[in-house]
N, CA, C and O atoms as a GROMACS GRO file, in nm:
protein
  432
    1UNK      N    1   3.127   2.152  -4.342
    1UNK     CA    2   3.075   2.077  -4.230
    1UNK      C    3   3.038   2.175  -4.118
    1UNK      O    4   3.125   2.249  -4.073
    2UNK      N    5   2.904   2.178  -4.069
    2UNK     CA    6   2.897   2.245  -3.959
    2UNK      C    7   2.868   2.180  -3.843
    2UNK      O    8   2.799   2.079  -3.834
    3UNK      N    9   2.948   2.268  -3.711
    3UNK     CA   10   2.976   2.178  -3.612
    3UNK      C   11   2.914   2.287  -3.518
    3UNK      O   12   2.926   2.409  -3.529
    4UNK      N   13   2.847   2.217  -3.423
    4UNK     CA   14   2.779   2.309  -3.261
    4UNK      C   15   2.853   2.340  -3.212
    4UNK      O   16   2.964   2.298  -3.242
    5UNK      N   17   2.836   2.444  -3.091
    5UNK     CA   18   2.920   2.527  -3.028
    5UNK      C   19   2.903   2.463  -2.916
    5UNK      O   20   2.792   2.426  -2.878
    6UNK      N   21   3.036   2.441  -2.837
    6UNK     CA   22   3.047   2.359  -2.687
    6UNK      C   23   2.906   2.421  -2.613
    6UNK      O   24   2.814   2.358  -2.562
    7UNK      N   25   2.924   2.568  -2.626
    7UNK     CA   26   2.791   2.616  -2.502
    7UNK      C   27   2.645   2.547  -2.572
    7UNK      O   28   2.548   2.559  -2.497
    8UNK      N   29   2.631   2.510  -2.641
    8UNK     CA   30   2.468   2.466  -2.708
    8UNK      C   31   2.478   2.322  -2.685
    8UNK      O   32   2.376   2.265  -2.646
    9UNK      N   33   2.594   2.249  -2.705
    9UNK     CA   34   2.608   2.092  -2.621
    9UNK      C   35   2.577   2.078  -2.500
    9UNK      O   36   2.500   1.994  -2.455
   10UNK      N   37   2.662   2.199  -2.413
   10UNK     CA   38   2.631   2.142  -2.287
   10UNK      C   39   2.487   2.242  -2.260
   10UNK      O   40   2.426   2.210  -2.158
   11UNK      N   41   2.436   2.338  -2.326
   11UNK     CA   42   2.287   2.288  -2.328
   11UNK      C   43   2.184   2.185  -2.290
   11UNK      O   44   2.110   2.157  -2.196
   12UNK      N   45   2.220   2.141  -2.417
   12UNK     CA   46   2.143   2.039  -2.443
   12UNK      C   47   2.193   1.908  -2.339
   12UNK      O   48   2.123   1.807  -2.327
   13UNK      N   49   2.296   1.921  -2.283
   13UNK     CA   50   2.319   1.797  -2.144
   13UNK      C   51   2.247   1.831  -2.090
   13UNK      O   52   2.165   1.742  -2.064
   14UNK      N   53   2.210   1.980  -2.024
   14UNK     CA   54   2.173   1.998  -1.954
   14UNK      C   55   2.032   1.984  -1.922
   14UNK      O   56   1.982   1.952  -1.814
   15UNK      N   57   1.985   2.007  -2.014
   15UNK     CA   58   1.813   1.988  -2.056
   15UNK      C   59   1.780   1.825  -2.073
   15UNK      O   60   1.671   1.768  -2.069
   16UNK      N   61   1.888   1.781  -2.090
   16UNK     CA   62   1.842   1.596  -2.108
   16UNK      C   63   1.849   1.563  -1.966
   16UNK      O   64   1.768   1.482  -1.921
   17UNK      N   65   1.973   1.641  -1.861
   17UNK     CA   66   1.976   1.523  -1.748
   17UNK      C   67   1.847   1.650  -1.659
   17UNK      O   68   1.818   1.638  -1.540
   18UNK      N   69   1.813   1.717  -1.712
   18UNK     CA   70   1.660   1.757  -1.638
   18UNK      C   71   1.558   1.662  -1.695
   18UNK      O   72   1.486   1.614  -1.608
   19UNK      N   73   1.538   1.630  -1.795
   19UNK     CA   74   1.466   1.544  -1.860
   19UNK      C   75   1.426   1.396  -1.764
   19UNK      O   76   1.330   1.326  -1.734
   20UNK      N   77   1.574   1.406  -1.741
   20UNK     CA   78   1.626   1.214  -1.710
   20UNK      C   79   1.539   1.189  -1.531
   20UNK      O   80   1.476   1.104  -1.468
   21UNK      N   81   1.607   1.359  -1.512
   21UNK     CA   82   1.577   1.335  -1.358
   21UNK      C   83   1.409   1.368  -1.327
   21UNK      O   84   1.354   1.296  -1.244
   22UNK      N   85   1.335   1.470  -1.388
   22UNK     CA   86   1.166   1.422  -1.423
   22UNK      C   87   1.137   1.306  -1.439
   22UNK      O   88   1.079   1.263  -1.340
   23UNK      N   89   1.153   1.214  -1.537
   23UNK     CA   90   1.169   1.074  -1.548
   23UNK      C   91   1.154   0.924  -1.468
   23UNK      O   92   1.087   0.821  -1.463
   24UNK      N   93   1.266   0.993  -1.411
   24UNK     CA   94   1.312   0.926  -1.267
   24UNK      C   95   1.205   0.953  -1.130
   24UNK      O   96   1.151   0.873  -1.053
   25UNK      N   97   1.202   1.078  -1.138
   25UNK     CA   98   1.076   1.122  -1.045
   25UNK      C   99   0.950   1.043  -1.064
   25UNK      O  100   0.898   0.964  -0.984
   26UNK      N  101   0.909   1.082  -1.195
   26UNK     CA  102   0.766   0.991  -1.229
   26UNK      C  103   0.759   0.857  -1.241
   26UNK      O  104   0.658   0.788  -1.254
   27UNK      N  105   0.928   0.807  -1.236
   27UNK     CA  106   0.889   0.621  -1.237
   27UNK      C  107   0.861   0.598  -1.088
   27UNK      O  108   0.763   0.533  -1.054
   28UNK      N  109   0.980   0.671  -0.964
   28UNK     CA  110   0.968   0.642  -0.844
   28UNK      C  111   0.786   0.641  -0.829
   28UNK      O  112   0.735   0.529  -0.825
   29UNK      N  113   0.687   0.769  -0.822
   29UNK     CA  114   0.552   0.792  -0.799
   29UNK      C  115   0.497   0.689  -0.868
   29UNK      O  116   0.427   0.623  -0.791
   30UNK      N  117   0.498   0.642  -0.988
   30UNK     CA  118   0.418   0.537  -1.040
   30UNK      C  119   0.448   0.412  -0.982
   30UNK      O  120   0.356   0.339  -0.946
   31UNK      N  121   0.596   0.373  -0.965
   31UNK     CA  122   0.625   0.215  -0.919
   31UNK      C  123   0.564   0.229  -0.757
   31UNK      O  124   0.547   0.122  -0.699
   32UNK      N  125   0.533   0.342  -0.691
   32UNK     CA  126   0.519   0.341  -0.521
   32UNK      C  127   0.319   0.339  -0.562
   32UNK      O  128   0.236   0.285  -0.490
   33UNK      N  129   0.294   0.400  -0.668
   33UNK     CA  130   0.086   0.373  -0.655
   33UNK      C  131   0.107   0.237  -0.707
   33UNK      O  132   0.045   0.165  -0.629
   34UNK      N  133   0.173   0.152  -0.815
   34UNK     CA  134   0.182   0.029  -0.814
   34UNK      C  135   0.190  -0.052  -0.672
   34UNK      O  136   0.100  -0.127  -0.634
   35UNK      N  137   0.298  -0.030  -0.606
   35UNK     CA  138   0.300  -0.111  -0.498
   35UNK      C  139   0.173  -0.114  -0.422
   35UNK      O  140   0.117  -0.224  -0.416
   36UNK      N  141   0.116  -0.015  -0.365
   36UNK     CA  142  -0.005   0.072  -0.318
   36UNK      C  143  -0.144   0.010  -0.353
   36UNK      O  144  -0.248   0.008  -0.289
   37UNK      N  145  -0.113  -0.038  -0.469
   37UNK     CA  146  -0.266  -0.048  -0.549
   37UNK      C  147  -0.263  -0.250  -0.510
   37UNK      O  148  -0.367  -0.311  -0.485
   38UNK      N  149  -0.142  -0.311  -0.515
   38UNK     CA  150  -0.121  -0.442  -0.489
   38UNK      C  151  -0.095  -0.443  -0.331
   38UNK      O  152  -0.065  -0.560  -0.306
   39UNK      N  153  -0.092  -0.379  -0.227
   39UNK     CA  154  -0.115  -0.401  -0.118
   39UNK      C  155  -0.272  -0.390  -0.110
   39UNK      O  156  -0.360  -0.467  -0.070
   40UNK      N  157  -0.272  -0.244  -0.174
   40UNK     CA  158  -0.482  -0.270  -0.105
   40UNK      C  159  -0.556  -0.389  -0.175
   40UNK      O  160  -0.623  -0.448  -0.091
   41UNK      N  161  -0.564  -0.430  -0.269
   41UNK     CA  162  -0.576  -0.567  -0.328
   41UNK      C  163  -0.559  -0.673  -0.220
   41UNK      O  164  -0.649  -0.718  -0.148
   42UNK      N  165  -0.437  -0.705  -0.220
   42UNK     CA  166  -0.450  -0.788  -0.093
   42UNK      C  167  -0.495  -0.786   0.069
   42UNK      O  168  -0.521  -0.881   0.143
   43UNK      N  169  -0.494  -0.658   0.093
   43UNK     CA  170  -0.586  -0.619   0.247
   43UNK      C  171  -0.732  -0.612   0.206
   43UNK      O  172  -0.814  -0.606   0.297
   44UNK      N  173  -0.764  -0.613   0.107
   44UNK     CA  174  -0.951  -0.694   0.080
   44UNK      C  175  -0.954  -0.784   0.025
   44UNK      O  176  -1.059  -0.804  -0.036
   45UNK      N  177  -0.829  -0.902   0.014
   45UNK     CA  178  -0.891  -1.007   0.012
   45UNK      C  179  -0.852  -1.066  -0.086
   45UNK      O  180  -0.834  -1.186  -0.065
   46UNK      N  181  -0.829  -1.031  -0.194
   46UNK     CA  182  -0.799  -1.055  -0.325
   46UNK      C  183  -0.617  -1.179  -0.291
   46UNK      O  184  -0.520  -1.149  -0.220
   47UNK      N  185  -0.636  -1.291  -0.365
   47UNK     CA  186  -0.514  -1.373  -0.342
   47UNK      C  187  -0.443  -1.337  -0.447
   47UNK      O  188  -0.500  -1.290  -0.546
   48UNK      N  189  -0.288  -1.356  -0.444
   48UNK     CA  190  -0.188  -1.317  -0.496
   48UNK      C  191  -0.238  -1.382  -0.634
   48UNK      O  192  -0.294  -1.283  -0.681
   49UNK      N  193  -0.251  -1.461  -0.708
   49UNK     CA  194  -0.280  -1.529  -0.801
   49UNK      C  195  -0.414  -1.426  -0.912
   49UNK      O  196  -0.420  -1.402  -1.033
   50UNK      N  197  -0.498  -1.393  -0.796
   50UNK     CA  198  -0.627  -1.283  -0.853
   50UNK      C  199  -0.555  -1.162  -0.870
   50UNK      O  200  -0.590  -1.112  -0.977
   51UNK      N  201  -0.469  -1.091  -0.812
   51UNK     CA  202  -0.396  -0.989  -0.817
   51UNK      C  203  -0.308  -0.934  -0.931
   51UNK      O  204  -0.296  -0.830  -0.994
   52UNK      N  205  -0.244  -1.073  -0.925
   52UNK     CA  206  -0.096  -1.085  -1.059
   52UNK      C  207  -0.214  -1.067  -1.210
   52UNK      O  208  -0.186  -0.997  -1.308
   53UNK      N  209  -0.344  -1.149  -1.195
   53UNK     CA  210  -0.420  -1.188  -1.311
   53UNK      C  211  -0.469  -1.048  -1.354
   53UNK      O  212  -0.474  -1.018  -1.473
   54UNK      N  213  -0.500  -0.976  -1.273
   54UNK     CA  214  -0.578  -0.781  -1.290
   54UNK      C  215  -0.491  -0.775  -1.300
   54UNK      O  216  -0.486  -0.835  -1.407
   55UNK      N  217  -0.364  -0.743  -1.274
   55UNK     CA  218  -0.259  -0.628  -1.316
   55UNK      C  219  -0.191  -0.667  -1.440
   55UNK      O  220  -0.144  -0.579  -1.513
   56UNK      N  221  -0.182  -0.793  -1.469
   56UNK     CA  222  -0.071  -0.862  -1.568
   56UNK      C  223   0.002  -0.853  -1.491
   56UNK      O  224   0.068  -0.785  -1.570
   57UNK      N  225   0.079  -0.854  -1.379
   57UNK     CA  226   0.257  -0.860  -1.360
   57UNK      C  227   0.248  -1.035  -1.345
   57UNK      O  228   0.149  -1.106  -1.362
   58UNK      N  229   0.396  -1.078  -1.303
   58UNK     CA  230   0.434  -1.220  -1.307
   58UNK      C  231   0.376  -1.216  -1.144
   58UNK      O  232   0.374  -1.115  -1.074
   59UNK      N  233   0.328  -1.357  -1.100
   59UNK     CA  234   0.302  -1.409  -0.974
   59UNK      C  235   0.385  -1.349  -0.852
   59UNK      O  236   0.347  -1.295  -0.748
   60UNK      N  237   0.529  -1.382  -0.908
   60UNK     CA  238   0.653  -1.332  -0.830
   60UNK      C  239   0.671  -1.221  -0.798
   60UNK      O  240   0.723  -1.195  -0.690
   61UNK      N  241   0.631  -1.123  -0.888
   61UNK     CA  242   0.659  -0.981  -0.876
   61UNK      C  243   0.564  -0.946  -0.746
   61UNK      O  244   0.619  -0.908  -0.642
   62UNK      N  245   0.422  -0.961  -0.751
   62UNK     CA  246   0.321  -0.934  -0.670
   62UNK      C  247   0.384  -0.975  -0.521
   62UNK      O  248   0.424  -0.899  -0.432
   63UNK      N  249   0.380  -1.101  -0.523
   63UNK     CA  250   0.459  -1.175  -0.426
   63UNK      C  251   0.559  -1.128  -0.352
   63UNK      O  252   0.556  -1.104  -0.231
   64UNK      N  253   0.681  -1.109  -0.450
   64UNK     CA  254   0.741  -0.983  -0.373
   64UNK      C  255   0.757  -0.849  -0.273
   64UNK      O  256   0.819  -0.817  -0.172
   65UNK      N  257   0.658  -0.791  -0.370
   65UNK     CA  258   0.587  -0.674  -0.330
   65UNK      C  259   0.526  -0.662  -0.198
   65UNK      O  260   0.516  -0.564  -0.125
   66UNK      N  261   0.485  -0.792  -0.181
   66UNK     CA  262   0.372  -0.773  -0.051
   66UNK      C  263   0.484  -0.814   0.030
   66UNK      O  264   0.492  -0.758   0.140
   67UNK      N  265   0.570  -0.894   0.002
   67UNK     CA  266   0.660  -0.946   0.099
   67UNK      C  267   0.735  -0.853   0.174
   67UNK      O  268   0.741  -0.849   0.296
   68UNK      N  269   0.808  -0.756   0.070
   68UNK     CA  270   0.883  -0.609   0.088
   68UNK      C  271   0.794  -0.504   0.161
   68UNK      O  272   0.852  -0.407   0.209
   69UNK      N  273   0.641  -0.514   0.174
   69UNK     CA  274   0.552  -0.434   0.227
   69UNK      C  275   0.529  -0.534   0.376
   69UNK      O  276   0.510  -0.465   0.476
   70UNK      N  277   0.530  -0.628   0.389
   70UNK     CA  278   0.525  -0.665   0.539
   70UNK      C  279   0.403  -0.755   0.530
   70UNK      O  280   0.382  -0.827   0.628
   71UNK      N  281   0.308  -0.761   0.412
   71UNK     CA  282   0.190  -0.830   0.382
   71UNK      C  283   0.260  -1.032   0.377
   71UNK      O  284   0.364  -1.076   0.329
   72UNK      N  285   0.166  -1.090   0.434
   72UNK     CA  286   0.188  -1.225   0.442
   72UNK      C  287   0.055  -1.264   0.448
   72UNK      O  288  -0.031  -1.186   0.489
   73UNK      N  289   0.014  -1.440   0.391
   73UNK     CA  290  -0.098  -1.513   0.396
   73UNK      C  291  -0.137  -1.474   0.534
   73UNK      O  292  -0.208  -1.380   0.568
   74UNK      N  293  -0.073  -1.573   0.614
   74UNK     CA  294  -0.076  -1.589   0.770
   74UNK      C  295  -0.097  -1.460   0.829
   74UNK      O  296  -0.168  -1.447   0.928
   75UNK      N  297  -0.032  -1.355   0.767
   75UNK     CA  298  -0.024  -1.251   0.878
   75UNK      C  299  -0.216  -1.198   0.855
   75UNK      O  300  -0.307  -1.185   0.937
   76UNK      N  301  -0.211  -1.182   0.743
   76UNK     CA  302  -0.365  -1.134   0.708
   76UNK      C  303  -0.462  -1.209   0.776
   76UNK      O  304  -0.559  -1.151   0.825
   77UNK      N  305  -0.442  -1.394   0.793
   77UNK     CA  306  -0.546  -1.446   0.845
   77UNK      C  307  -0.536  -1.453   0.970
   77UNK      O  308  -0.614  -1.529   1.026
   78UNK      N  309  -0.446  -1.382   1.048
   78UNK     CA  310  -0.444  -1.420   1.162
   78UNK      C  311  -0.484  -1.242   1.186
   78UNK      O  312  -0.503  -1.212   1.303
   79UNK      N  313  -0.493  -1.155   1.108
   79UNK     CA  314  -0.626  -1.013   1.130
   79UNK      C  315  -0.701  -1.029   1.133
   79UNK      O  316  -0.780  -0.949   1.184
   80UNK      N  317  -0.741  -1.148   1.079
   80UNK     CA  318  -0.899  -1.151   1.041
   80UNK      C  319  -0.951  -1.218   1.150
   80UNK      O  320  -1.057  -1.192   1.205
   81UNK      N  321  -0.845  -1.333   1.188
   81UNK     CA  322  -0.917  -1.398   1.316
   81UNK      C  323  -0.954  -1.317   1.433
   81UNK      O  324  -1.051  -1.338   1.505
   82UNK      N  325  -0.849  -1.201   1.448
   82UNK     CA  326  -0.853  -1.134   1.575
   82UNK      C  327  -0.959  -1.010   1.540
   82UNK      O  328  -0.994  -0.930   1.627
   83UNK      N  329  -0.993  -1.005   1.441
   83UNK     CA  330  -1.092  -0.895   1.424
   83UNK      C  331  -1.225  -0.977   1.449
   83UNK      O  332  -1.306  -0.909   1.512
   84UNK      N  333  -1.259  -1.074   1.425
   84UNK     CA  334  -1.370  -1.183   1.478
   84UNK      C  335  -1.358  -1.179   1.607
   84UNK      O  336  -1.464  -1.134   1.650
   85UNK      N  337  -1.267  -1.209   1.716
   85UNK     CA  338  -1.293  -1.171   1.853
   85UNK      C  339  -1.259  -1.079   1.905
   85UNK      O  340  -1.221  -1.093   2.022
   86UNK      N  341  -1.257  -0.972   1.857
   86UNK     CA  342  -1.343  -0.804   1.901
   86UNK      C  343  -1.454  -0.793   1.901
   86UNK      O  344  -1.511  -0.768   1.795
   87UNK      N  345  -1.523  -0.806   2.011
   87UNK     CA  346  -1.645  -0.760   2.007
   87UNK      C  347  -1.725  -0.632   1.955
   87UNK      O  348  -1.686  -0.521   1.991
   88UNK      N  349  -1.848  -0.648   1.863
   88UNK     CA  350  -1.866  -0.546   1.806
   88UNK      C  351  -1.942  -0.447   1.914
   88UNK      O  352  -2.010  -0.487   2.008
   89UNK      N  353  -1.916  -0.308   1.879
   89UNK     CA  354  -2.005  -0.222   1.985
   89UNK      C  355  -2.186  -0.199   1.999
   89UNK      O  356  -2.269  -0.168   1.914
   90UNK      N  357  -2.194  -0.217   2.089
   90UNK     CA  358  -2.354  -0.212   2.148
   90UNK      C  359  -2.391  -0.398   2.119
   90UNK      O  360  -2.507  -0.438   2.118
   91UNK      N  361  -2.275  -0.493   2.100
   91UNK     CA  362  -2.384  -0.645   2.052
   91UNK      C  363  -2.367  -0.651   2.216
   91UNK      O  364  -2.301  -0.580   2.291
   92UNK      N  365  -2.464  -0.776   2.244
   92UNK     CA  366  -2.535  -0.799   2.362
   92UNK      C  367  -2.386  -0.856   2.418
   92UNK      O  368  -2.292  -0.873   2.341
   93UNK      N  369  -2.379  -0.880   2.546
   93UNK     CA  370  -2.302  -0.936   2.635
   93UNK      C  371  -2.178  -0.879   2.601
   93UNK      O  372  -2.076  -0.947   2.605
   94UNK      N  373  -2.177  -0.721   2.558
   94UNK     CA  374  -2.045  -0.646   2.589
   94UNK      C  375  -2.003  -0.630   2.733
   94UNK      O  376  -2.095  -0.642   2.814
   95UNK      N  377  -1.896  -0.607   2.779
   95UNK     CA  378  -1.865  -0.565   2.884
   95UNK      C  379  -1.848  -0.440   2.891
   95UNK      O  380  -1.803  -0.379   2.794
   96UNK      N  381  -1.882  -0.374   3.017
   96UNK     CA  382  -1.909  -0.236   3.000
   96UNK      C  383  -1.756  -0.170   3.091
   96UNK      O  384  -1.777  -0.160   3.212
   97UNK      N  385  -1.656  -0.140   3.060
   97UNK     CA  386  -1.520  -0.055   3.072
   97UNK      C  387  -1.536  -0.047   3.250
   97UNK      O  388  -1.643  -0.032   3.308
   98UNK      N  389  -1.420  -0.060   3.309
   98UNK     CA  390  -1.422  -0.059   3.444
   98UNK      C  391  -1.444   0.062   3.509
   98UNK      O  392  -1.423   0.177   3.472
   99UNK      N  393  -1.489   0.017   3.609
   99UNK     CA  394  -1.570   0.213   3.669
   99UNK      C  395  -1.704   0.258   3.591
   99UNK      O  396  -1.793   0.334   3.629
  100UNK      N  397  -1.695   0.204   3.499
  100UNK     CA  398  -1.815   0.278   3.453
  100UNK      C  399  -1.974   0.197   3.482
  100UNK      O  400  -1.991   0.093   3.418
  101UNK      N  401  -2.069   0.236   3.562
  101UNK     CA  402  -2.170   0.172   3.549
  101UNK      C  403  -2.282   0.170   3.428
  101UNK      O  404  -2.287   0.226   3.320
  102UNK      N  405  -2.378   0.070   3.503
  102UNK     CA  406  -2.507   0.044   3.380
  102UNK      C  407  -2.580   0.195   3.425
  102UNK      O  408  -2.576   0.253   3.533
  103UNK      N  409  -2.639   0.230   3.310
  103UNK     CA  410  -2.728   0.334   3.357
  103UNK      C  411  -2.844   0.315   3.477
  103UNK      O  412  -2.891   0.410   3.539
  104UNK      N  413  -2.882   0.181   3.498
  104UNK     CA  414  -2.967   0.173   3.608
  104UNK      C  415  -2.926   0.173   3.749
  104UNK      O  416  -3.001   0.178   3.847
  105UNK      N  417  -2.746   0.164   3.748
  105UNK     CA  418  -2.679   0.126   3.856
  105UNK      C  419  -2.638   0.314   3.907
  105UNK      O  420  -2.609   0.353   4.020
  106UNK      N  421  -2.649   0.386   3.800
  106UNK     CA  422  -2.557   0.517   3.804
  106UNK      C  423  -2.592   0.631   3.930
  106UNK      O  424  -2.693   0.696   3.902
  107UNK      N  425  -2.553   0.655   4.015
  107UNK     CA  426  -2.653   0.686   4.122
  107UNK      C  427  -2.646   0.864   4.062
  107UNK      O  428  -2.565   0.916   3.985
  108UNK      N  429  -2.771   0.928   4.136
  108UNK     CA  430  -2.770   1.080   4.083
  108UNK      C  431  -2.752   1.173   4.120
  108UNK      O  432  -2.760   1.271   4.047
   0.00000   0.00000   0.00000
């Protein structure tokens, strides 16, 4: 019967829990571009339901996700509302910043 030598066991521990902890590294980076990829999804628009359907995950999971990220229905539509009354720059009936005059007013 031949049997390994303690030093070539703990070798080989050693090389597995390097293994384990690479591993571990690359699930953390993949599960954080997952999260990443289902937030930007939902900041253009895409509803939880369209989201879960592209990725395959369960409804819930997505759901989650955005929840744990700070993303909400309400919170999004109430960006969108307030990005509608920002006025866009140069449209007519901007107000022009205090102190600053119209160019016809600007004395020289």
């Amino acid at each position: 019967m031949h049997e390994r030598g303690l030093d070539q066991i703990n070798r080989d521990i050693a090389e597995a829990e390097a293994k384990l902890r690479a591993l571990h590294a690359e699930r953390r980076r993949i599960m954080q571009a997952h999260r990443d990829l289902v937030v930007a999804m939902f900041d253009a628009g895409m509803s939880i339901a369209d989201i879960s359907a592209e990725l395959g995950l369960p409804y819930g999971s997505v759901q989650g996700t955005l929840w744990r990220e700070g993303r909400t229905l309400s919170g999004r539509t109430a960006i969108k509302q307030r990005l509608r009354e920002i006025p866009r720059a140069g449209a007519a009936g901007t107000a022009k910043p205090e102190g600053q005059a119209a160019p016809s007013e600007a004395s020289p």
